[in-house]
C-alpha positions in Angstrom: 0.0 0.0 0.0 1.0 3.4 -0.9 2.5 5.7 2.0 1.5 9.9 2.1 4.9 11.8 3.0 3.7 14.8 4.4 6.7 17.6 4.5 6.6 21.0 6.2 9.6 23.3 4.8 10.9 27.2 4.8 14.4 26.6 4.2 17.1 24.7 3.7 16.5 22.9 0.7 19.7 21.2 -0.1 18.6 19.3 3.2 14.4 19.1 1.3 16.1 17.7 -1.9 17.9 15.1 0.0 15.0 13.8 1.9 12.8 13.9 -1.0 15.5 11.7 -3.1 15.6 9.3 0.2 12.0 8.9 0.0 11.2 8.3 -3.7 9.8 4.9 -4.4 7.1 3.4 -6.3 4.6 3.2 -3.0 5.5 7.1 -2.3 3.6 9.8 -2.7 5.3 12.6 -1.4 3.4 16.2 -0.6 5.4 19.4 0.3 4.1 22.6 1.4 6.4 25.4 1.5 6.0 28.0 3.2 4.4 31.7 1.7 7.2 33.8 3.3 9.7 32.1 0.6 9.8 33.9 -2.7 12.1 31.8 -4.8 10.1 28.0 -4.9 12.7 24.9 -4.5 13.0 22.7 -7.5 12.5 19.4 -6.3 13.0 15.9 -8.1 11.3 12.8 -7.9 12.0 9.4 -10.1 9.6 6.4 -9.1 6.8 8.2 -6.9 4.9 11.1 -7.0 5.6 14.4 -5.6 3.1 17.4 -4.8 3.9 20.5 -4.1 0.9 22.5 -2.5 -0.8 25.1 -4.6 -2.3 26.8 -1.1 0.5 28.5 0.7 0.0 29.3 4.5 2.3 31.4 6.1 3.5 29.6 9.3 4.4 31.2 12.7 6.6 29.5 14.8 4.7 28.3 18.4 1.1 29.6 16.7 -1.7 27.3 15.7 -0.4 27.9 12.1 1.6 25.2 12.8 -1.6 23.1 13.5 -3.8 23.9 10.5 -0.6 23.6 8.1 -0.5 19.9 9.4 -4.3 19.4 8.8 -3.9 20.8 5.1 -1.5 18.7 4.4 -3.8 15.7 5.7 -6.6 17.1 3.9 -4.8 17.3 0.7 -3.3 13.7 0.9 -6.5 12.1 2.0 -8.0 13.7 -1.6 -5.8 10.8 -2.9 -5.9 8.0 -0.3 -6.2 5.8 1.2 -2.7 5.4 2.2 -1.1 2.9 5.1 0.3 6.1 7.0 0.2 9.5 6.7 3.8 10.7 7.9 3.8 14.0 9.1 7.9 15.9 8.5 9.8 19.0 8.7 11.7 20.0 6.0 15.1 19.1 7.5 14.2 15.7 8.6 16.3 12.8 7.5 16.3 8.8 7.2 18.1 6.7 9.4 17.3 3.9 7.6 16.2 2.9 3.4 12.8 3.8 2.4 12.2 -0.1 2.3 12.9 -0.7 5.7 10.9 2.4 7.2 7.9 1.0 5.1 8.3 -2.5 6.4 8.4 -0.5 10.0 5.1 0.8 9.2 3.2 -1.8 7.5 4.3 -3.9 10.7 2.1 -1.5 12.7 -1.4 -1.7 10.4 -4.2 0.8 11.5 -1.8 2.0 13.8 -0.7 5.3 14.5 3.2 6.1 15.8 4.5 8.8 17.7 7.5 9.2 20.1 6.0 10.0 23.2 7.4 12.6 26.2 7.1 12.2 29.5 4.1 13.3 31.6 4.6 16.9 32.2 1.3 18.8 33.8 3.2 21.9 34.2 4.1 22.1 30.5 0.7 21.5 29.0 -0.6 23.7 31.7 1.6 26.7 30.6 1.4 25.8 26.8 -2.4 25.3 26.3 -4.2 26.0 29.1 -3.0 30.1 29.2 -4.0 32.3 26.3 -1.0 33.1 24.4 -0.9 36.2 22.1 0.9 38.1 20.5 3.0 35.0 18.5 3.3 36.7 14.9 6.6 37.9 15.9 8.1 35.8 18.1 10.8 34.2 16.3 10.4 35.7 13.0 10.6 39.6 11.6 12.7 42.4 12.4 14.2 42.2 15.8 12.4 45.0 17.4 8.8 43.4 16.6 10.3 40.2 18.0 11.0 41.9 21.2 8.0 44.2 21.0 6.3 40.5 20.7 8.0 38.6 23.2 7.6 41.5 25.9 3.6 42.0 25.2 3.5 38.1 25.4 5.3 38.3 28.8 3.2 40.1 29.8 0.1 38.9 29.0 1.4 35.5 30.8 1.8 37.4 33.7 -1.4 39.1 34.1 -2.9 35.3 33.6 -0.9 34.0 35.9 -1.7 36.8 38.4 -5.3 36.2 37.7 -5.4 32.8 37.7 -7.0 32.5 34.1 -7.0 29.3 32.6 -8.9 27.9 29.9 -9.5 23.9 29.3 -9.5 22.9 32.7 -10.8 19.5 32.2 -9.0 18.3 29.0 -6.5 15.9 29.3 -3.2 16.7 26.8 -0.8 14.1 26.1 2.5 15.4 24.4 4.4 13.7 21.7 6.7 14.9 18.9 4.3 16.6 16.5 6.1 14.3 13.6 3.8 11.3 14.1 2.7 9.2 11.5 -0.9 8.4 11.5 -2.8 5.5 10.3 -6.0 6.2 8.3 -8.7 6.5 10.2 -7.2 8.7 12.5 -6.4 11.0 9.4 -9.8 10.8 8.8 -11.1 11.3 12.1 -8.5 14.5 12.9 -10.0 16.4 9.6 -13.1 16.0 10.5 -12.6 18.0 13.2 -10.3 20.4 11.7 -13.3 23.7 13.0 -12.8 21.9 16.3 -9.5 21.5 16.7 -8.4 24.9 15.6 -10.8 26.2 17.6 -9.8 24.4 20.7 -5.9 25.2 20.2 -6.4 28.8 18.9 -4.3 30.1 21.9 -1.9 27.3 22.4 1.7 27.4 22.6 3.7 24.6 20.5 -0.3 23.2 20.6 1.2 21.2 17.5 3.0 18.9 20.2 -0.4 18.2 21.9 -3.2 18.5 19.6 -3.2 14.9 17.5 -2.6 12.6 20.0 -4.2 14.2 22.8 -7.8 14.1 20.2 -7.3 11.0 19.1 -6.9 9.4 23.0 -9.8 11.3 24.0 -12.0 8.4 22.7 -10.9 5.2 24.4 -10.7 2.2 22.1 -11.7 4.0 18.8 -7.9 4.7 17.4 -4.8 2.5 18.2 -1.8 4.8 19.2 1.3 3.1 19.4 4.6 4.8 21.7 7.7 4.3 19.1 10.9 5.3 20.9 13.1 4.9 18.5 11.3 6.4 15.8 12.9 9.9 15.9 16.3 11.3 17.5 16.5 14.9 17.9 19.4 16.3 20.1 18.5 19.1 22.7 20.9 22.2 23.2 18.8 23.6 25.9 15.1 23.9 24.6 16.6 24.3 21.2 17.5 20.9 19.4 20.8 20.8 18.2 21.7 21.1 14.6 23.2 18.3 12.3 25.1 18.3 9.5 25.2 16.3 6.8 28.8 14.7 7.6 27.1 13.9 11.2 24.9 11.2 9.0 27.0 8.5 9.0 27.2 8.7 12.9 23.7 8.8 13.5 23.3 6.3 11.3 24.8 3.9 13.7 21.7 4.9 16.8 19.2 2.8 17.1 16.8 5.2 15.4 14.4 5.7 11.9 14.9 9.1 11.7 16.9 12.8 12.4 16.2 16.1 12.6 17.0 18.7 12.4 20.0 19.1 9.6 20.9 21.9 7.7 23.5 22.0 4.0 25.4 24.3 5.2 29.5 23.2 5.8 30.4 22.8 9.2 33.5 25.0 10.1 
């Protein structure tokens, strides 16, 4: 059965290229959406599968629920051409531990269900990250660097005034936090664009809500949807808060991990 490859990008497309060459196969069908900020469009290659590039451009903000409705467009868009045995949601400068053959064999070993690398219980982060309203986000990481700090400052202190206040906003819904590149199985596909009004409704204010938002709705009905912890499924490198950045001669190393997949890398030489 044919697998959906569903990449998010901005940059770094040496890095895009790559990946999309390490995923070309006959059972791949391989949809990119890249973001509206970018003026000049990548020219990407495919030889054996087919390759989409997304007509409707969203422009995506960093820690915003953009980063939740591009993930449902993208689901929307490959469900138009489904059914599919996953739907495998990836950034841009994501890359393959292992041959497209043996990911797929990874993930037709898991029919009808979807995978995700799962993080430890933390109440205190999902009560900071969706449970407060967070605004202003437009600027946060990206535009000049006074209306990032203009941003970042208002957003303080809106926090603060929250916290002062003690507003809080879904009390009783339980969030379960897994890396936002999951790969789902198709009813859950289904079931998550179905409620695409919902869910954008429900994480409008979030922050990251794109760690939360898949997993935490698709274990909200017991026994509907089988969701399946994968630990070695992706192995990103934390400097801090910020994962660390590969390079491409850091492949071969990582290689060696017990892992399917790395992110984040970027073309660039290292010094």
């Amino acid at each position: 059965m044919r697998h959906a490859w569903l990449i998010i990008a901005h940059n770094e497309f040496a890095v895009l290229q790559r990946l999309v060459a390490a995923l070309d196969h006959p059972q791949s069908d391989i949809y990119v959406h890249i973001d509206r900020k970018v003026e000049q469009m990548p020219s990407l290659q495919v030889g054996q599968g087919r390759l989409f590039l997304l007509e409707q451009r969203m422009d995506v903000r960093w820690g915003s629920v953009s980063q939740i409705a591009v993930e449902l467009l993208l689901l929307e868009t490959a469900l138009q051409n489904g059914p599919y045995a996953h739907y495998h949601i990836l950034s841009g400068v994501h890359l393959p531990l292992r041959p497209v053959d043996t990911l797929m064999a990874l993930y037709d070993a898991h029919v009808e269900e979807t995978l995700a690398r799962f993080w430890p219980e933390d109440e205190g982060d999902a009560d900071f990250k969706l449970r407060r309203y967070h605004f202003p986000l437009r600027h946060y990481k990206c535009g000049s660097p006074l209306q990032r700090r203009i941003c970042q400052r208002t957003w303080q202190a809106v926090i603060k005034v929250q916290k002062v206040l003690g507003i809080r906003h879904l009390k009783q819904k339980k969030f379960v936090k897994t890396d936002n590149w999951i790969s789902l199985a198709e009813p859950a596909c289904r079931y998550l664009v179905a409620q695409k009004a919902s869910i954008l409704r429900t994480y409008r204010w979030s922050f990251c809500g794109d760690e939360y938002f898949a997993i935490s709705e698709l274990l909200a009905l017991p026994g509907r949807f089988r969701v399946t912890d994968c630990p070695d499924l992706l192995f990103v490198e934390f400097e801090g808060d910020t994962p660390k950045t590969f390079f491409l001669k850091d492949l071969p190393a990582l290689q060696q991990k017990p892992f399917y997949w790395a992110r984040k890398f970027t073309g660039a030489d290292a010094d």
